[in-house]
PyMOL Python script that loads the backbone (N, CA, C, O; Angstrom):
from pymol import cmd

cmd.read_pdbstr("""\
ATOM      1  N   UNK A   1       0.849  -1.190   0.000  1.00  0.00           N
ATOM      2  CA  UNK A   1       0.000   0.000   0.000  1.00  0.00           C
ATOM      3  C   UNK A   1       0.888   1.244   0.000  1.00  0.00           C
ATOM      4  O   UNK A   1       1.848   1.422   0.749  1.00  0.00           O
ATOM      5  N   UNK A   2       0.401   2.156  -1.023  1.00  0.00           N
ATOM      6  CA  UNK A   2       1.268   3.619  -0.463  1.00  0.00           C
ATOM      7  C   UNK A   2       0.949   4.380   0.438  1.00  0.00           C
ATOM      8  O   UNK A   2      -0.149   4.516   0.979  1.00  0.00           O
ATOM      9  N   UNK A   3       2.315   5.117   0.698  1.00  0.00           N
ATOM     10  CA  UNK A   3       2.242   6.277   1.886  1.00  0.00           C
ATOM     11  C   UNK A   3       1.673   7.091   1.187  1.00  0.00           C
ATOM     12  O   UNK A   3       0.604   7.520   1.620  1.00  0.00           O
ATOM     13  N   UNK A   4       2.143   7.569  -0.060  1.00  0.00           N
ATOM     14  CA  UNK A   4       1.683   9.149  -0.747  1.00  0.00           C
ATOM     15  C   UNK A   4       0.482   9.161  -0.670  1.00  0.00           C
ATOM     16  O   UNK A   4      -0.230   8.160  -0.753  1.00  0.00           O
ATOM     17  N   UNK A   5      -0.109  10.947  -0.406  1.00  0.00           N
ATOM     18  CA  UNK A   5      -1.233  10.304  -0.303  1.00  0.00           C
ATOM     19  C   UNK A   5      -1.578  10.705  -1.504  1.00  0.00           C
ATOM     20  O   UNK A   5      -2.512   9.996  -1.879  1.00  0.00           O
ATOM     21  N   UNK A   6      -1.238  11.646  -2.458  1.00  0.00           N
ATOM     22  CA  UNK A   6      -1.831  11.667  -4.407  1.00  0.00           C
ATOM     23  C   UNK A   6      -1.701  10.163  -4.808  1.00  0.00           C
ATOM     24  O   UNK A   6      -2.467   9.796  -5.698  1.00  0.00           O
ATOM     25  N   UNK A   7      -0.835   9.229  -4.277  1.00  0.00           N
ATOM     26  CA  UNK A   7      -0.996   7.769  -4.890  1.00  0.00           C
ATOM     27  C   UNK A   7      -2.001   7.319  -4.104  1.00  0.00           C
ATOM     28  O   UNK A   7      -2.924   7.042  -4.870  1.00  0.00           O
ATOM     29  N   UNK A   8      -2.279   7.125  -3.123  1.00  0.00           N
ATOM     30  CA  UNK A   8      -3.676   6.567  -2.477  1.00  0.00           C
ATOM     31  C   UNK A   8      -4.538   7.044  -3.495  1.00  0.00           C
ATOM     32  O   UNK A   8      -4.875   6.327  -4.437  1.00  0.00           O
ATOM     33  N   UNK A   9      -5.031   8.585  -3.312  1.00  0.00           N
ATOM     34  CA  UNK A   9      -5.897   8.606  -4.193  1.00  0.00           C
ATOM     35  C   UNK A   9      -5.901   8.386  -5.629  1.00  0.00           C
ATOM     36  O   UNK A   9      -7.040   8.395  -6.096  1.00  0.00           O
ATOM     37  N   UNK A  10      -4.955   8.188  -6.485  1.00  0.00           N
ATOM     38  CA  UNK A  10      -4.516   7.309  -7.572  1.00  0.00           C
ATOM     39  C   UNK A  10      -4.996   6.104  -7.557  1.00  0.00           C
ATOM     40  O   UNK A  10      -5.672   5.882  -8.561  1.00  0.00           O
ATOM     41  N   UNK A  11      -4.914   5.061  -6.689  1.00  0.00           N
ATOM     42  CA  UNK A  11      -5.013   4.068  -6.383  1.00  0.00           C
ATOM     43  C   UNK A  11      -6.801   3.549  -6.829  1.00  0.00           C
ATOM     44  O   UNK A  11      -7.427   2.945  -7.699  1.00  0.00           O
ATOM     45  N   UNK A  12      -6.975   4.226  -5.644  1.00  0.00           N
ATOM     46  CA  UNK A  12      -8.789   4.577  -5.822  1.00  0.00           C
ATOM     47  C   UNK A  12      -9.150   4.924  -7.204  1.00  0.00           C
ATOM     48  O   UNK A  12      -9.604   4.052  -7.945  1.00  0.00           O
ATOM     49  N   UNK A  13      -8.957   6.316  -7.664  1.00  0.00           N
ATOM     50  CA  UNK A  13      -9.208   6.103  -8.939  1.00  0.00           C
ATOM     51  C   UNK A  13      -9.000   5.422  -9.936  1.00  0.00           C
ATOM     52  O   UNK A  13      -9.829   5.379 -10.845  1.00  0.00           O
ATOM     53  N   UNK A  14      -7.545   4.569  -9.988  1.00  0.00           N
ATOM     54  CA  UNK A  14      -7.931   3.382 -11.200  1.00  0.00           C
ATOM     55  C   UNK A  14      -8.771   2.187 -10.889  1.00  0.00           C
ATOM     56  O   UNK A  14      -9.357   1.461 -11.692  1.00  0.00           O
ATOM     57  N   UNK A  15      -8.732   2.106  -9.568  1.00  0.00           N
ATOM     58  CA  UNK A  15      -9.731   0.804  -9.317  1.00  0.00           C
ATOM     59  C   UNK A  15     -11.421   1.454  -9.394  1.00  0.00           C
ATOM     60  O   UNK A  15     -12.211   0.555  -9.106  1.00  0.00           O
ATOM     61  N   UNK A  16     -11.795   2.165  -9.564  1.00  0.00           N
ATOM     62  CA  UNK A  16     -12.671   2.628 -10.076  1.00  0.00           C
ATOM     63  C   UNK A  16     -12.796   2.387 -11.607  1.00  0.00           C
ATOM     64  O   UNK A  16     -13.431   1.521 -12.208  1.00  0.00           O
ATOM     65  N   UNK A  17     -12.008   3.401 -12.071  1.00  0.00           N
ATOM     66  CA  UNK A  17     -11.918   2.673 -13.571  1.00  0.00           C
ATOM     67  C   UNK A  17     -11.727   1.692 -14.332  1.00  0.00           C
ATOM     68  O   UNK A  17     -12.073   1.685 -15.514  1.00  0.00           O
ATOM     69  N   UNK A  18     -11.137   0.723 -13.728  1.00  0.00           N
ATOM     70  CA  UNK A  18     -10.854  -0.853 -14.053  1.00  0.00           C
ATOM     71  C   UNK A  18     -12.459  -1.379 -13.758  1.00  0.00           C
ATOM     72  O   UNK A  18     -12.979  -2.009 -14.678  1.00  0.00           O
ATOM     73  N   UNK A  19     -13.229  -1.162 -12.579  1.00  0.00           N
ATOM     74  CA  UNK A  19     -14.415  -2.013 -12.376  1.00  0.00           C
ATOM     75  C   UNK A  19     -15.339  -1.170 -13.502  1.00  0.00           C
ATOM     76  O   UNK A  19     -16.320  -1.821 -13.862  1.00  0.00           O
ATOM     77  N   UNK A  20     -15.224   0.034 -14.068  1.00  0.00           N
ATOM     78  CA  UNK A  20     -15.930   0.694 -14.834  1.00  0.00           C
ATOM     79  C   UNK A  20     -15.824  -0.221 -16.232  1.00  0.00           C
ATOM     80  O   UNK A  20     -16.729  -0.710 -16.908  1.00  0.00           O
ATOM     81  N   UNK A  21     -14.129  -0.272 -16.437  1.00  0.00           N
ATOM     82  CA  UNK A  21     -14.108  -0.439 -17.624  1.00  0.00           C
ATOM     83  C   UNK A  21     -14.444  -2.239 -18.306  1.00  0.00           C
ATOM     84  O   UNK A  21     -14.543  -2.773 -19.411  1.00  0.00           O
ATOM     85  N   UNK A  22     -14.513  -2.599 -17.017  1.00  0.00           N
ATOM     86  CA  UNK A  22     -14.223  -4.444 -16.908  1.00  0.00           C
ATOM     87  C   UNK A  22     -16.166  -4.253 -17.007  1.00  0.00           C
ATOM     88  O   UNK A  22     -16.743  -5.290 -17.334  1.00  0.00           O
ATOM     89  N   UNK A  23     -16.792  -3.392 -16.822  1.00  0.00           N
ATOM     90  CA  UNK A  23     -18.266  -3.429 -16.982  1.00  0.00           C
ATOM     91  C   UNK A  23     -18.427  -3.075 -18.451  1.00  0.00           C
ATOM     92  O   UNK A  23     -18.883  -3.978 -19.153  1.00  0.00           O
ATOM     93  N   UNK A  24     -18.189  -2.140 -18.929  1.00  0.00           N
ATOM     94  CA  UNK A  24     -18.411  -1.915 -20.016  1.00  0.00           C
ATOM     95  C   UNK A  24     -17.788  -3.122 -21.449  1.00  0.00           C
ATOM     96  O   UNK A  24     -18.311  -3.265 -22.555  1.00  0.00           O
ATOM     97  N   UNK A  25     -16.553  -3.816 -20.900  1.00  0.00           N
ATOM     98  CA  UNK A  25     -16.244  -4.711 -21.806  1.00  0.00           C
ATOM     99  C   UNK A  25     -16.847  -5.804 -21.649  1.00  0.00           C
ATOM    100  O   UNK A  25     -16.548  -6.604 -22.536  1.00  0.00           O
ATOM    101  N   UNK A  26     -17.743  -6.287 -20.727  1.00  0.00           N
ATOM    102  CA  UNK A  26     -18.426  -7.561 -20.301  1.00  0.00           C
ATOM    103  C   UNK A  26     -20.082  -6.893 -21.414  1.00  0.00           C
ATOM    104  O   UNK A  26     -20.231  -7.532 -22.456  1.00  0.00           O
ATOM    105  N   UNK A  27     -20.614  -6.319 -21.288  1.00  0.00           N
ATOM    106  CA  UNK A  27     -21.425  -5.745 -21.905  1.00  0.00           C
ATOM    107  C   UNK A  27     -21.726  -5.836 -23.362  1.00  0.00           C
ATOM    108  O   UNK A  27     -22.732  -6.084 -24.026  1.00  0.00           O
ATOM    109  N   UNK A  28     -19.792  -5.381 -23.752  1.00  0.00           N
ATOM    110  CA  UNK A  28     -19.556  -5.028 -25.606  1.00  0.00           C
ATOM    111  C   UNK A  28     -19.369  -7.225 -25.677  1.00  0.00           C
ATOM    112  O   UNK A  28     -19.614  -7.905 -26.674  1.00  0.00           O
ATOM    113  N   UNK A  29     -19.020  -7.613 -24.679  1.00  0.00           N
ATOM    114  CA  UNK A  29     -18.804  -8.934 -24.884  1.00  0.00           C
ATOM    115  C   UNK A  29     -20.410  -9.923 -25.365  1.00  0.00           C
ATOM    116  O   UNK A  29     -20.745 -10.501 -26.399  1.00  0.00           O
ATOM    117  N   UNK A  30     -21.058  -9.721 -24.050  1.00  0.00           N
ATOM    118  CA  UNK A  30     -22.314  -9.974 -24.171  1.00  0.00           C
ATOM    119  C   UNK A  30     -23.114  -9.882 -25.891  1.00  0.00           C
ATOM    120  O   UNK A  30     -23.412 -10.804 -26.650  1.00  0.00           O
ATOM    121  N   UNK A  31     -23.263  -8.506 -26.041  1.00  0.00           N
ATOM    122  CA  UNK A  31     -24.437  -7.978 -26.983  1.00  0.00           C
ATOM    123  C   UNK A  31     -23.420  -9.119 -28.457  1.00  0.00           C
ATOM    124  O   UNK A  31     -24.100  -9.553 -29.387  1.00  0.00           O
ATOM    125  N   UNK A  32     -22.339  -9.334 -28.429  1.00  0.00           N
ATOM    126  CA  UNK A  32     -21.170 -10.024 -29.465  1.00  0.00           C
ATOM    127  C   UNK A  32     -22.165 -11.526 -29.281  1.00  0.00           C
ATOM    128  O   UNK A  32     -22.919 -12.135 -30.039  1.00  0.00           O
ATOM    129  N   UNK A  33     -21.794 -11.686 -28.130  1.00  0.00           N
ATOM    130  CA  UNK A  33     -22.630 -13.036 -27.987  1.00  0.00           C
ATOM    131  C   UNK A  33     -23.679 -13.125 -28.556  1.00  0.00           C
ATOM    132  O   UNK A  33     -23.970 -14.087 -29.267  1.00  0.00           O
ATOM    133  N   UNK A  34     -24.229 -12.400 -28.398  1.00  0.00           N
ATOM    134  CA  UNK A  34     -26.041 -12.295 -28.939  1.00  0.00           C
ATOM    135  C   UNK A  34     -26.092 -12.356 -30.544  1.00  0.00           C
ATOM    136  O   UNK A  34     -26.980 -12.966 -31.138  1.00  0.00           O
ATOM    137  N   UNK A  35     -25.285 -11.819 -31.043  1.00  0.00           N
ATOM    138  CA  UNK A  35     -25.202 -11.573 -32.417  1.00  0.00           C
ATOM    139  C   UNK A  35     -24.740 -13.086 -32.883  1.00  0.00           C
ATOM    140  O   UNK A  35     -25.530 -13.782 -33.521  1.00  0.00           O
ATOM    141  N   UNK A  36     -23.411 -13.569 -32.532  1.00  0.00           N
ATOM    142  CA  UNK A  36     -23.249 -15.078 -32.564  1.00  0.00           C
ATOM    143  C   UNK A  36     -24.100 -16.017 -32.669  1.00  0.00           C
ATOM    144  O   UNK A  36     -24.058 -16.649 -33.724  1.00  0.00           O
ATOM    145  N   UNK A  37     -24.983 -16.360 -31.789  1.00  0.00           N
ATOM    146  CA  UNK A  37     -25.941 -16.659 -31.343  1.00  0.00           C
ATOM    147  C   UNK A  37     -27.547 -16.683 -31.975  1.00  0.00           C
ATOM    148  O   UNK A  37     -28.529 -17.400 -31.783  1.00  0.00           O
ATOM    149  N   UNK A  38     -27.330 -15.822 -32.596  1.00  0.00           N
ATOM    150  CA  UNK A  38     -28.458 -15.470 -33.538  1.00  0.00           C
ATOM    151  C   UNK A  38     -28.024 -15.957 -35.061  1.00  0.00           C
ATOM    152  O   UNK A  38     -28.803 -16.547 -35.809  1.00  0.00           O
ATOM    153  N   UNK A  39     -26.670 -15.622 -35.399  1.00  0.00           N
ATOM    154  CA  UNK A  39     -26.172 -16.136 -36.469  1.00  0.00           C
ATOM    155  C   UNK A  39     -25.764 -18.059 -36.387  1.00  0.00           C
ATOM    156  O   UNK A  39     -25.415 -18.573 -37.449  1.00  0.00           O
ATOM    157  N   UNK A  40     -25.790 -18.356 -35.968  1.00  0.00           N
ATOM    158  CA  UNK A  40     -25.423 -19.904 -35.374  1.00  0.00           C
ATOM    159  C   UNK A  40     -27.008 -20.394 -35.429  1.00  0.00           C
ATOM    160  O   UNK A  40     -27.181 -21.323 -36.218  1.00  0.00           O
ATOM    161  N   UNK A  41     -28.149 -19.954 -34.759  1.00  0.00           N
ATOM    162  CA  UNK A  41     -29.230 -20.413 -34.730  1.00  0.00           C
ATOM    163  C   UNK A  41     -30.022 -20.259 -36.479  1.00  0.00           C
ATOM    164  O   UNK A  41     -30.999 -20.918 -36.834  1.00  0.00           O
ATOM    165  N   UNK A  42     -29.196 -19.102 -37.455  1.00  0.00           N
ATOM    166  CA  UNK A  42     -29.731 -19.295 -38.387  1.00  0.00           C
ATOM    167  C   UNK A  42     -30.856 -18.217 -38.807  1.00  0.00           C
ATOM    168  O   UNK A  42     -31.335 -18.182 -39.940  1.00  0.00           O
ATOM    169  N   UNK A  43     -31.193 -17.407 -37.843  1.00  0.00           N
ATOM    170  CA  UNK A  43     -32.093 -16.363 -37.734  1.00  0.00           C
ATOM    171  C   UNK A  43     -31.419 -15.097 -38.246  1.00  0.00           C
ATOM    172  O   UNK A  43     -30.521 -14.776 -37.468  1.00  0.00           O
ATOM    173  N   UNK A  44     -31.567 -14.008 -39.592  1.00  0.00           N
ATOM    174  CA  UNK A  44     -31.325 -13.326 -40.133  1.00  0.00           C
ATOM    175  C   UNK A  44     -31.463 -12.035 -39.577  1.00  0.00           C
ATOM    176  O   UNK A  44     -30.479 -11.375 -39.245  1.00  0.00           O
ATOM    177  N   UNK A  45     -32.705 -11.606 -39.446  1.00  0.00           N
ATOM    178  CA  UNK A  45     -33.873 -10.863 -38.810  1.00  0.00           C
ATOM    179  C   UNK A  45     -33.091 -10.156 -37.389  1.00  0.00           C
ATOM    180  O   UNK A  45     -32.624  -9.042 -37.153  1.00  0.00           O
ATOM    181  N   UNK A  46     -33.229 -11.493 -36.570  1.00  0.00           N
ATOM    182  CA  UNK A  46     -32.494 -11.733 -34.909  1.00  0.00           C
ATOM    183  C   UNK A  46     -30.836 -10.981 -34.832  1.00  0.00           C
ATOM    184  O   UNK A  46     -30.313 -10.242 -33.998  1.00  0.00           O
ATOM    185  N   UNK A  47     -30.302 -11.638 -36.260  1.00  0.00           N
ATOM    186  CA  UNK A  47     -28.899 -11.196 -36.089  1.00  0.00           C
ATOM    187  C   UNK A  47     -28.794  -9.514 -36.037  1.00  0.00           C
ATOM    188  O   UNK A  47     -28.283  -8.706 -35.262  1.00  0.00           O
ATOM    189  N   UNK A  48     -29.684  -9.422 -37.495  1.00  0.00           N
ATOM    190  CA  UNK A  48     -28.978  -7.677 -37.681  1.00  0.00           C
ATOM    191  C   UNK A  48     -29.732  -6.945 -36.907  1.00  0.00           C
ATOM    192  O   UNK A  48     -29.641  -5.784 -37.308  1.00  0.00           O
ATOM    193  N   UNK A  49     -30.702  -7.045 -35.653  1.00  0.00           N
ATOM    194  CA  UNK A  49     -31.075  -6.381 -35.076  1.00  0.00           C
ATOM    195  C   UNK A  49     -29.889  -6.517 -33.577  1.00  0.00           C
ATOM    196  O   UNK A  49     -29.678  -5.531 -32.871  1.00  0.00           O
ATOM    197  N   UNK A  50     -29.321  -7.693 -33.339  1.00  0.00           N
ATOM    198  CA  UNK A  50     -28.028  -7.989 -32.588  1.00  0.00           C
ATOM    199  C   UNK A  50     -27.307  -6.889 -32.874  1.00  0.00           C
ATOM    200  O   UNK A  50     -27.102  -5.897 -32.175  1.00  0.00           O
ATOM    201  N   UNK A  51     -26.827  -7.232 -34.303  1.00  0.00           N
ATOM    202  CA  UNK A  51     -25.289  -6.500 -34.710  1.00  0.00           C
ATOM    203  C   UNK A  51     -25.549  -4.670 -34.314  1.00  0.00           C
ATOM    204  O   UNK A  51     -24.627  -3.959 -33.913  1.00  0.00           O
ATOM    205  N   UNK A  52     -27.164  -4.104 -34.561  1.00  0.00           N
ATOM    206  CA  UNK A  52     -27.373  -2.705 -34.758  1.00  0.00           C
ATOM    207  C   UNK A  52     -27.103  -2.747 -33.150  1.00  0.00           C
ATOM    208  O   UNK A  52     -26.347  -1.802 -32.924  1.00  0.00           O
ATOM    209  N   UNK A  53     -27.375  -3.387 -32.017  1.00  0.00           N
ATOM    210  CA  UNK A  53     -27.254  -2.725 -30.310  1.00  0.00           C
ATOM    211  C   UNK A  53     -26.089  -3.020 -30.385  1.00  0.00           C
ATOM    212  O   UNK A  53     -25.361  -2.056 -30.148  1.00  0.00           O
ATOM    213  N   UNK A  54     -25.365  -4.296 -30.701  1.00  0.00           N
ATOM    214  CA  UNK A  54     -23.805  -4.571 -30.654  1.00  0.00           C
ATOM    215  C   UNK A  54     -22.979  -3.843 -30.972  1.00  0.00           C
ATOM    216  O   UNK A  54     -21.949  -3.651 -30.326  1.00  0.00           O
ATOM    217  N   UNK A  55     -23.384  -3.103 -32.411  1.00  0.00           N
ATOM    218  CA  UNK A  55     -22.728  -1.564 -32.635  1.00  0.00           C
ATOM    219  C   UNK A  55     -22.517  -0.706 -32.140  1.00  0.00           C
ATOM    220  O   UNK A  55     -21.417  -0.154 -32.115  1.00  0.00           O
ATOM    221  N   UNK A  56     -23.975  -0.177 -31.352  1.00  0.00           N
ATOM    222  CA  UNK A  56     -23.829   0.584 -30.363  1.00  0.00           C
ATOM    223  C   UNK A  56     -22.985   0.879 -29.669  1.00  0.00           C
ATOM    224  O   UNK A  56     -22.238   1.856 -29.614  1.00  0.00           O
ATOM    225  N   UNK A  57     -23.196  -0.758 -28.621  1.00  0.00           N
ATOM    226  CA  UNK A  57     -22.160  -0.947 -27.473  1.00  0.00           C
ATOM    227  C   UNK A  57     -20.528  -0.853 -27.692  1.00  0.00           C
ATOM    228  O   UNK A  57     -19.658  -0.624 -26.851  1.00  0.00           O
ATOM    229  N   UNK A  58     -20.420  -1.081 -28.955  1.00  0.00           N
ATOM    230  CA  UNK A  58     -18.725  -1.101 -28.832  1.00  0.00           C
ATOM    231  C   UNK A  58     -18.289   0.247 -29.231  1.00  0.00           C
ATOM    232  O   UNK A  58     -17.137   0.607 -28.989  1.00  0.00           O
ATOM    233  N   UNK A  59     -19.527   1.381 -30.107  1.00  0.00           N
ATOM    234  CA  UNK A  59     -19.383   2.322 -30.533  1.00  0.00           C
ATOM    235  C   UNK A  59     -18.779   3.225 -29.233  1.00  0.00           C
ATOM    236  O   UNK A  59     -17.724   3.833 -29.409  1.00  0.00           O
ATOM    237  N   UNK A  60     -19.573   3.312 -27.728  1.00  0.00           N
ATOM    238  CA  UNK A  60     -19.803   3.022 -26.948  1.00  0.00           C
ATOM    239  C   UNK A  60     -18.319   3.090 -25.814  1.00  0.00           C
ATOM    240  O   UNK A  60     -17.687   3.998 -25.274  1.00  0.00           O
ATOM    241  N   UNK A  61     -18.269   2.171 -25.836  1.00  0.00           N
ATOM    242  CA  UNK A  61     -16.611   1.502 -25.269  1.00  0.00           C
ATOM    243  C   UNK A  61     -15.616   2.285 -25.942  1.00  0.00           C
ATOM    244  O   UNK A  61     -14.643   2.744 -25.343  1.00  0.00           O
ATOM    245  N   UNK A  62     -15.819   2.448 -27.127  1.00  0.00           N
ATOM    246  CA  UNK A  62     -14.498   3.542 -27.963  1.00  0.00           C
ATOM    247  C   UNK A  62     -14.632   4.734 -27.842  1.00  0.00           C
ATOM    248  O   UNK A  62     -13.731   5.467 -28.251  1.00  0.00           O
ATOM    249  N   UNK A  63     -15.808   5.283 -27.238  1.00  0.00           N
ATOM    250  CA  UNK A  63     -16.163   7.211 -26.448  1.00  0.00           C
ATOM    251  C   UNK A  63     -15.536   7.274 -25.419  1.00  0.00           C
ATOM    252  O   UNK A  63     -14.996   8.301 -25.007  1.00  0.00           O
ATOM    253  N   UNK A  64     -15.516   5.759 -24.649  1.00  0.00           N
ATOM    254  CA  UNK A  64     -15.012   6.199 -23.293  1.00  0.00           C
ATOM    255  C   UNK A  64     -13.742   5.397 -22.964  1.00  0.00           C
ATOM    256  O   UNK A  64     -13.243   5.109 -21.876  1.00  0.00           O
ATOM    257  N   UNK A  65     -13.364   5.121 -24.233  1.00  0.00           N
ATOM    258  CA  UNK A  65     -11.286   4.541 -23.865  1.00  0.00           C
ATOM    259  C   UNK A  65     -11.336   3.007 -23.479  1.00  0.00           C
ATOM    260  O   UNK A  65     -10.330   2.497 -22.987  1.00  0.00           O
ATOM    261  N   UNK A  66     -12.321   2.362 -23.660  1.00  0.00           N
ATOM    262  CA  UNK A  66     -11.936   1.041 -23.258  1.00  0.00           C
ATOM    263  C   UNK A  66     -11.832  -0.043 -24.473  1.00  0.00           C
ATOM    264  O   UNK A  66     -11.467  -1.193 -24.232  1.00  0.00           O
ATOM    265  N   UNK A  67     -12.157   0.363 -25.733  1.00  0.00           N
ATOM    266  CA  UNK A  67     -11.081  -0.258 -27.305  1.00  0.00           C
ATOM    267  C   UNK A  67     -10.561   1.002 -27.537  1.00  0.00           C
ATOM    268  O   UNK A  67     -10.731   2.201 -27.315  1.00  0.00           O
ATOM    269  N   UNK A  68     -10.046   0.415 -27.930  1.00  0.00           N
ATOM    270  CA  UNK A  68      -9.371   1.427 -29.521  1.00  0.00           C
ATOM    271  C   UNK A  68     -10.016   1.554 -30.999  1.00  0.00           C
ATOM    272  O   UNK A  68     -10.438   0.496 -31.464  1.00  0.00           O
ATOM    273  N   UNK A  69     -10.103   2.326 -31.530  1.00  0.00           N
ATOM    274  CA  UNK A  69     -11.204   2.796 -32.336  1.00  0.00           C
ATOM    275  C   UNK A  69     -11.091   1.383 -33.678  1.00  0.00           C
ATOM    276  O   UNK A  69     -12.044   0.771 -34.160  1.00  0.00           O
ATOM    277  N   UNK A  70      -9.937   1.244 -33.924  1.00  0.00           N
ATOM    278  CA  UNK A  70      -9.272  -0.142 -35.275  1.00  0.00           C
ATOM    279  C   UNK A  70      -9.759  -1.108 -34.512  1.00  0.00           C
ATOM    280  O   UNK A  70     -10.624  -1.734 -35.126  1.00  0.00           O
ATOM    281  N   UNK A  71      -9.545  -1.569 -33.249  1.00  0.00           N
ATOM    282  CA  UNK A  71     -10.419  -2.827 -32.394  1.00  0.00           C
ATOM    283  C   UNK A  71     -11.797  -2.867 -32.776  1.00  0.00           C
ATOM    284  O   UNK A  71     -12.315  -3.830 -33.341  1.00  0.00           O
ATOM    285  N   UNK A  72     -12.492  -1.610 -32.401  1.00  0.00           N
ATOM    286  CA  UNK A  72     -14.010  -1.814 -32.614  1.00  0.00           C
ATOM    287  C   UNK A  72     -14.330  -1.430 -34.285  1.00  0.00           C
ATOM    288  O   UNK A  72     -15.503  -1.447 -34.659  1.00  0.00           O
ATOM    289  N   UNK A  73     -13.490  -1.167 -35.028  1.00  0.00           N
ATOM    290  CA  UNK A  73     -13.797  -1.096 -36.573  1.00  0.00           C
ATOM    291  C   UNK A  73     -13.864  -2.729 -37.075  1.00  0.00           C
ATOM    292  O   UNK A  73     -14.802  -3.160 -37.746  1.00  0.00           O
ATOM    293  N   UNK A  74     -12.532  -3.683 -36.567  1.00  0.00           N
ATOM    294  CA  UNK A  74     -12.396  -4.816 -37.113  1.00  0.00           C
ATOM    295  C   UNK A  74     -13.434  -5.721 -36.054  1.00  0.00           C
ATOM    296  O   UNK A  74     -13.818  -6.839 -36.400  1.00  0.00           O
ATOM    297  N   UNK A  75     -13.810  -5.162 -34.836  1.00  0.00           N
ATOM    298  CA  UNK A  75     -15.022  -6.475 -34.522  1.00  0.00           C
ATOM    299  C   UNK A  75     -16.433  -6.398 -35.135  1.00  0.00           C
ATOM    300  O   UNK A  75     -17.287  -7.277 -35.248  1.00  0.00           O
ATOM    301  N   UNK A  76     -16.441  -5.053 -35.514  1.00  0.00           N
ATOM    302  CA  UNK A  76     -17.780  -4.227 -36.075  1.00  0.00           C
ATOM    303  C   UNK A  76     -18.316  -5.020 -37.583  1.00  0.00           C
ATOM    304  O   UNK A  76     -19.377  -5.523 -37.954  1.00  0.00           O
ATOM    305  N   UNK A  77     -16.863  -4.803 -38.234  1.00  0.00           N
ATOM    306  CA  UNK A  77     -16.620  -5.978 -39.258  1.00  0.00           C
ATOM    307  C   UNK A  77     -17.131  -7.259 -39.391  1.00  0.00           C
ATOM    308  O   UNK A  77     -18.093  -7.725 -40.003  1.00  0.00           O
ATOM    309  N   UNK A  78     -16.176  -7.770 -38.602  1.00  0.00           N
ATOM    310  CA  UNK A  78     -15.977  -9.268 -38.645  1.00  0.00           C
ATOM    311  C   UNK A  78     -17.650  -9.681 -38.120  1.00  0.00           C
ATOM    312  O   UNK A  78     -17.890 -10.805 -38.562  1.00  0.00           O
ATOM    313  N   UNK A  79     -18.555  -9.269 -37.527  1.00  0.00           N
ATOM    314  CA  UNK A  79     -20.082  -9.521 -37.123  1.00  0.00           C
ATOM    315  C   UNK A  79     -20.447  -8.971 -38.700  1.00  0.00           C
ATOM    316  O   UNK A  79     -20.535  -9.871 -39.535  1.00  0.00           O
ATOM    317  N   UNK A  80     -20.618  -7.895 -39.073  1.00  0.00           N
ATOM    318  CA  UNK A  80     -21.123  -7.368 -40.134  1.00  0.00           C
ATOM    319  C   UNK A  80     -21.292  -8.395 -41.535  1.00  0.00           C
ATOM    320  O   UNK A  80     -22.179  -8.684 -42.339  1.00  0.00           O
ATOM    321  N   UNK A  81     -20.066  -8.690 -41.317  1.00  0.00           N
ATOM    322  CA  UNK A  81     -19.807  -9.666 -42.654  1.00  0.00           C
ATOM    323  C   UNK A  81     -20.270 -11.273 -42.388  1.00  0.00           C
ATOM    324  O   UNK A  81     -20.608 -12.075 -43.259  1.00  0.00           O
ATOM    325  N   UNK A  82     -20.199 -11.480 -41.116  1.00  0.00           N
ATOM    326  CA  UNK A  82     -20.873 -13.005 -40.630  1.00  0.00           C
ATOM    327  C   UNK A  82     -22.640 -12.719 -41.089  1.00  0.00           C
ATOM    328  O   UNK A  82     -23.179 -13.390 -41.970  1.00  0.00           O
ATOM    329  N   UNK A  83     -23.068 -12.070 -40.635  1.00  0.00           N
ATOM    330  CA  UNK A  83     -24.807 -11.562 -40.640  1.00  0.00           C
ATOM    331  C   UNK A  83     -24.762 -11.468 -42.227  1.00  0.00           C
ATOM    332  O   UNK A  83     -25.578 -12.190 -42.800  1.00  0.00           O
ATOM    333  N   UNK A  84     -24.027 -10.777 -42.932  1.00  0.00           N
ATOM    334  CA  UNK A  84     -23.967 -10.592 -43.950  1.00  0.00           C
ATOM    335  C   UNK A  84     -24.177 -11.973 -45.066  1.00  0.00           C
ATOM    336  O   UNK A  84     -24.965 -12.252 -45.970  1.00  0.00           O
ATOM    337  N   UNK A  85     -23.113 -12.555 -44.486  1.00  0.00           N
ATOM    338  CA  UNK A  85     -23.305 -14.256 -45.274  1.00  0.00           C
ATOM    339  C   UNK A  85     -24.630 -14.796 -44.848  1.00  0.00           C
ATOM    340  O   UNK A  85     -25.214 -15.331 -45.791  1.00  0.00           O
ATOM    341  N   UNK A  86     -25.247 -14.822 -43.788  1.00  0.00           N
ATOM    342  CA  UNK A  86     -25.932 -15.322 -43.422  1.00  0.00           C
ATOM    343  C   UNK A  86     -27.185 -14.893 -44.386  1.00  0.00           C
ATOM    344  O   UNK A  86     -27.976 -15.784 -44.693  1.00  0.00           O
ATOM    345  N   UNK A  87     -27.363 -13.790 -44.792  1.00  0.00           N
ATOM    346  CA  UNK A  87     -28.367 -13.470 -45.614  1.00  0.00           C
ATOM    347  C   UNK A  87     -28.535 -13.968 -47.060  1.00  0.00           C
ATOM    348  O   UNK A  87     -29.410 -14.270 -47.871  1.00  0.00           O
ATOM    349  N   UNK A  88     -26.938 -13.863 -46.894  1.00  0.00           N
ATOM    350  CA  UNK A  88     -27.338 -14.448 -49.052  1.00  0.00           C
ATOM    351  C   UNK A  88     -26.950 -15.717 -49.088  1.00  0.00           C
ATOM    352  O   UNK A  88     -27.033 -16.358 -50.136  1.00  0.00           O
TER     353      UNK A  88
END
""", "prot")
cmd.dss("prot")
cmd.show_as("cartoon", "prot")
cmd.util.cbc("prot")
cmd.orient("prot")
């Protein structure tokens, strides 16, 4: 533990932000799932209404620093183009 006390309160604030940010990536994880899930079951409809909140969410995560903007371009993708096959 530190003495300083600007590192104490350092301390506090990243563990704040870690449980912030470990929420928000469980979330962008989730709505991924859903989209999977919908594409695996075969449902078209199900998926791209997935992929449009899934978008959201990772849109989301990249406002507030927890991807990087090329992370959430290439997962944004890689769903886009799965749903995508799935249609034709």
């Amino acid at each position: 533990m530190a003495n300083i006390k600007s590192q104490i309160k350092r301390n506090k604030t990243n563990e704040k932000a870690r449980l912030r940010n470990r929420a928000v990536r469980s979330e962008v994880r989730g709505q991924i799932r859903n989209v999977r899930a919908a594409i695996e079951a075969g449902n078209a409809d199900e998926a791209q209404a997935a992929l449009q909140v899934a978008s959201r969410k990772i849109d989301k995560a990249v406002s507030k620093g927890v991807l990087h903007k090329k992370n959430a371009a290439n997962r944004k993708s890689r769903l886009a183009k799965a749903v995508n096959a799935l249609k034709a």
